[in-house]
Every structure is written in C-alpha cells, then in structure tokens.
KEKE-3310 file (N, C-alpha, C; in steps of 0.2 Angstrom, whole numbers, plus 5000, padded with zeros to 4 digits):
npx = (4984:4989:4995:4983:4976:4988:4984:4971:4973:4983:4972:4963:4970:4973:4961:4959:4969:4962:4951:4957:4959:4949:4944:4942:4951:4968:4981:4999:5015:5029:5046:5059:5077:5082:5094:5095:5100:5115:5110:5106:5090:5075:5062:5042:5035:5021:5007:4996:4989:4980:4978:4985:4988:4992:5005:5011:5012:5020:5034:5037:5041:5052:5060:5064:5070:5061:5057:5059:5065:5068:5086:5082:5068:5060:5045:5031:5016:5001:4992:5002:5011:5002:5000:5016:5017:5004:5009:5021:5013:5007:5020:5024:5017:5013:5003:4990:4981:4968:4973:4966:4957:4965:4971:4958:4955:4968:4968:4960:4966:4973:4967:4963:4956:4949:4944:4939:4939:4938:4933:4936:4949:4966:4970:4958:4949:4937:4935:4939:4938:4950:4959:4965:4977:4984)
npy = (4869:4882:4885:4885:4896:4906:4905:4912:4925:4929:4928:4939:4952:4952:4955:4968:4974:4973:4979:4993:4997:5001:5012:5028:5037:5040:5035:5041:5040:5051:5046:5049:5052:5050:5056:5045:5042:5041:5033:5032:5030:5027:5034:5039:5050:5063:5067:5075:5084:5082:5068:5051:5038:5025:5029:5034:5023:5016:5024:5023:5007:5009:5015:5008:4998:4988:4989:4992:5003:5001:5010:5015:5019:5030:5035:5027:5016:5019:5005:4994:4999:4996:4982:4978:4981:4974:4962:4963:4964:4947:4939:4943:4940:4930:4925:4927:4934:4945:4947:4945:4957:4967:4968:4969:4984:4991:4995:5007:5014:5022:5035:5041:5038:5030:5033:5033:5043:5040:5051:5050:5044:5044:5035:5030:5022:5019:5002:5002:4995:5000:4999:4986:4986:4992)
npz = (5015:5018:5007:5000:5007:5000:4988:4986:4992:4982:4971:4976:4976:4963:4957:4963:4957:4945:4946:4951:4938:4929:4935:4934:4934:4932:4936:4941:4950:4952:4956:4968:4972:4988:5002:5015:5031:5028:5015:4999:4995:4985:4984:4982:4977:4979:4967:4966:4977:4993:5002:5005:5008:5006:4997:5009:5016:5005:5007:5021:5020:5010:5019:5027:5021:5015:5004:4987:4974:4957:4949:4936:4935:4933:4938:4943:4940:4949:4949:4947:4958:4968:4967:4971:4984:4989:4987:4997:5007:5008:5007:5020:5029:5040:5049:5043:5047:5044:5033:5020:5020:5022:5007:4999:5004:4999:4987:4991:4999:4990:4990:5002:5017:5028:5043:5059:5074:5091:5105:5118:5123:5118:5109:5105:5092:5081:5074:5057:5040:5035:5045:5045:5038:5043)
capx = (4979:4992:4993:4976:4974:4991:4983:4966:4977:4983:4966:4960:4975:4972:4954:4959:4970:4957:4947:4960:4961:4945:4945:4945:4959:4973:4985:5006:5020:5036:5052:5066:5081:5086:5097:5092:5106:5119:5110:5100:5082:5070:5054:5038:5031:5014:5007:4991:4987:4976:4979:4987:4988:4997:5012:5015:5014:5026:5037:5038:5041:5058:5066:5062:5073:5058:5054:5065:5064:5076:5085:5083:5062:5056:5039:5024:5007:4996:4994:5011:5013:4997:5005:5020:5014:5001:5015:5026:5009:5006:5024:5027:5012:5014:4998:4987:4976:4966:4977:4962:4954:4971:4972:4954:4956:4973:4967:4957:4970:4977:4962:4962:4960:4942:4947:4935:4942:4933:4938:4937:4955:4971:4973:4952:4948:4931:4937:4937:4941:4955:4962:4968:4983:4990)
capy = (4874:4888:4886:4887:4905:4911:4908:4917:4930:4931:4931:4947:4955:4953:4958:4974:4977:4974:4986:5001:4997:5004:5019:5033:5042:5035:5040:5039:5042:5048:5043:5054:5049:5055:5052:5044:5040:5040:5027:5032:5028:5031:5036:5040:5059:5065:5067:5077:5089:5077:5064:5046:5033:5023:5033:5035:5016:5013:5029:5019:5003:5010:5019:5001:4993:4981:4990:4996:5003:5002:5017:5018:5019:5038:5032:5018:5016:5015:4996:4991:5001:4991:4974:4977:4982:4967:4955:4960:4959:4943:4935:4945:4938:4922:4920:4927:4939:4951:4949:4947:4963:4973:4967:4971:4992:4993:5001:5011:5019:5029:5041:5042:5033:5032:5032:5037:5044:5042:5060:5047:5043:5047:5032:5024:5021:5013:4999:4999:4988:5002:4997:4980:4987:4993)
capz = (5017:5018:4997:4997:5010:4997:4979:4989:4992:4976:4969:4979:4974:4957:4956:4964:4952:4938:4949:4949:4931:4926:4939:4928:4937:4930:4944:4941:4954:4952:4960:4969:4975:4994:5006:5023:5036:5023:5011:4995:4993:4980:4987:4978:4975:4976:4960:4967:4984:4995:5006:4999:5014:5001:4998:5015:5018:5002:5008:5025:5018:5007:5021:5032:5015:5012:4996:4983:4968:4953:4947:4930:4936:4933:4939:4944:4941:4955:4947:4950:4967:4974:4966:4975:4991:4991:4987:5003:5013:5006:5007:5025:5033:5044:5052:5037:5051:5041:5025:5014:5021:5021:5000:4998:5005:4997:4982:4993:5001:4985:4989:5009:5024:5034:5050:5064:5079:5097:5108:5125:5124:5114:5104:5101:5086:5078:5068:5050:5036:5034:5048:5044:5032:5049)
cpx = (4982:4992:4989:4973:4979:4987:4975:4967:4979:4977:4964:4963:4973:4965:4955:4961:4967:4953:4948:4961:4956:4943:4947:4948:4963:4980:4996:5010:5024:5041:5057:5071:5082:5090:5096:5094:5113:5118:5105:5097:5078:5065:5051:5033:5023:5014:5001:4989:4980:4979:4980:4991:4995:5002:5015:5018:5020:5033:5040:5043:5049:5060:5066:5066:5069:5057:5058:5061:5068:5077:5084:5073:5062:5049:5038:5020:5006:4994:4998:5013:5008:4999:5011:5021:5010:5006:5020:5021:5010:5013:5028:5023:5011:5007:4991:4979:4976:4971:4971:4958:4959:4972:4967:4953:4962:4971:4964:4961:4974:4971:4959:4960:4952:4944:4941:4938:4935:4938:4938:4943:4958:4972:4965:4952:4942:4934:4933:4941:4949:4962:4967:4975:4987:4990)
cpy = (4881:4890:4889:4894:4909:4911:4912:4923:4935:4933:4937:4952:4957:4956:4963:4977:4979:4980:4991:5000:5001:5011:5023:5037:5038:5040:5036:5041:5042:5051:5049:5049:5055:5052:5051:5038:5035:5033:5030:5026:5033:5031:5039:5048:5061:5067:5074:5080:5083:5071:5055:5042:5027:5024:5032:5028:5014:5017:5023:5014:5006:5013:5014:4999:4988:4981:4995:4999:5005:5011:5020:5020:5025:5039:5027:5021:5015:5008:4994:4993:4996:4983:4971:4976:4978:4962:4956:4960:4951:4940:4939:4940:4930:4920:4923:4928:4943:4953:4949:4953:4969:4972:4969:4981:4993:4999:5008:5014:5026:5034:5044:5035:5036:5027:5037:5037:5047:5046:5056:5046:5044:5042:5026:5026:5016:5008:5000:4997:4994:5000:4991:4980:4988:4989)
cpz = (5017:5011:4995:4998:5004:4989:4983:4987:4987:4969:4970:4977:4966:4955:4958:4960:4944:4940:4950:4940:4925:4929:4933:4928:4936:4934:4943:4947:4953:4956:4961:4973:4982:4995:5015:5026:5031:5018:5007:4992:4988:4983:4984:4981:4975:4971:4962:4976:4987:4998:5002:5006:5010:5000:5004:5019:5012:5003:5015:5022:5014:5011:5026:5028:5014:5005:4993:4976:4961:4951:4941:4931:4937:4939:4939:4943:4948:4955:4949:4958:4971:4974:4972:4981:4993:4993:4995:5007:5015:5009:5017:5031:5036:5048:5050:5043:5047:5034:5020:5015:5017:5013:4999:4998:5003:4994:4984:4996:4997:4985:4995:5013:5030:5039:5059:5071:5086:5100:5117:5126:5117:5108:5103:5095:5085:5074:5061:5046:5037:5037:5048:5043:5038:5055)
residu = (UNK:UNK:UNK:UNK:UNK:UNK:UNK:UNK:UNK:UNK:UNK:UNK:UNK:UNK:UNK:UNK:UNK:UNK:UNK:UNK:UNK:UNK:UNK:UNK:UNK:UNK:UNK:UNK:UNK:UNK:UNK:UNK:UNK:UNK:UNK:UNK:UNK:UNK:UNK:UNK:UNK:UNK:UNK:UNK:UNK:UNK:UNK:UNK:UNK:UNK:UNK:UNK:UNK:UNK:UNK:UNK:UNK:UNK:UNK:UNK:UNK:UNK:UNK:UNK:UNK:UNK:UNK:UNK:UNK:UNK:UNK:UNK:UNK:UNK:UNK:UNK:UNK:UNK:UNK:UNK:UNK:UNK:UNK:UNK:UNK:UNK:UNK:UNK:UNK:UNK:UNK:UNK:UNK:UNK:UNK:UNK:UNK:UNK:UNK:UNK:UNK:UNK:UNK:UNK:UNK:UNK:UNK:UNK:UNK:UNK:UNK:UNK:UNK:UNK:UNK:UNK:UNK:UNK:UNK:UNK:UNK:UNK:UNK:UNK:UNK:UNK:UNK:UNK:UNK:UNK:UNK:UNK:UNK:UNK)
# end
C-alpha cells in the first residue's frame, strides 16, 4: 500500500512536470554561492521582480542542508527545481498527509502563493490547496 501511495506520488509529480513543460515561460534560476555560519551554500537567484514561493521554499531547504546543489551547476530549470523539491517531499513524508496536494501546487508556486488572510486573528488563514506544501 505504501508503494502503491509512492508510485502515485510519483505520477503527480511527473505530470506536473509535463505541465511546466509547456508553460510558455520558460523560467531558469541561477546559482550563488554564499556563506552561512561558516559553511558554503549555493542558493538560487531570482531571475525576475515578482513573488516566487518556490525559491524561498528551495532557499529554505539549502540552508536546512536537505538540498544541495553541485558547484560546477551555473543554473536549474524550473523543471528540475520542482523534481528535486517533489522528490524530498515525497521521500521526507512519513505519513503521506496532503503529499498529493502539496505535488500538485508545486509548479504553482514558481508564480505566487494564494493565500487568503482572515484580519480576526494574527495567524488565520482560509485553507488552500497552497497550504499543503507547508
């Protein structure tokens, strides 16, 4: 049953990719190295002014050390970044809540982040699918 939720998984995965694939923004990111608490990390560059949920979850993610990226690598596609970043969903996720959601809005994140905020309290929030990734 668990095999049968991760090749799923890796289905959805891969249709999204086919589905940034014809996006007619063809969208690159590239690579800097910094340094953050005495240890270099490559971390990924806006390519364009505008909001990118993505980056900040892959930015995240490398300075966590869950996601690296070699140094001879200049750049990623937006293809291969949403690959990568599914894949440590997928192999982080132990009890496979809301992992088909959070692979389906992936690709949706390289372009913002709806997010609707209720003004009753500091931290409500309307659920949406958005939500799931985090």
């Amino acid at each position: 049953n668990k095999q049968r939720n991760i090749t799923r998984n890796y289905i959805i995965l891969y249709i999204n990719i086919i589905i940034m694939s014809i996006e007619p923004r063809y969208l690159i990111f590239e690579l800097k190295t910094i340094s953050y608490f005495n240890r270099k990390c490559r971390i990924l560059c806006q390519n364009e002014n505008g909001p990118c949920p993505l980056l900040a979850i892959a930015n995240i993610m490398v300075l966590q050390n869950r996601l690296t990226f070699e140094n001879h690598m200049e750049a990623i596609e937006l293809q291969d970044l949403i690959q990568l970043i599914g894949n440590l969903f997928i192999e982080s996720n132990n009890s496979n809540n809301n992992i088909d959601t959070a692979l389906i809005v992936l690709p949706k994140l390289a372009y913002g982040l709806d997010l609707n905020v209720h003004f009753n309290e500091i931290n409500s929030f309307e659920y949406t699918e958005e939500l799931a990734v985090f």
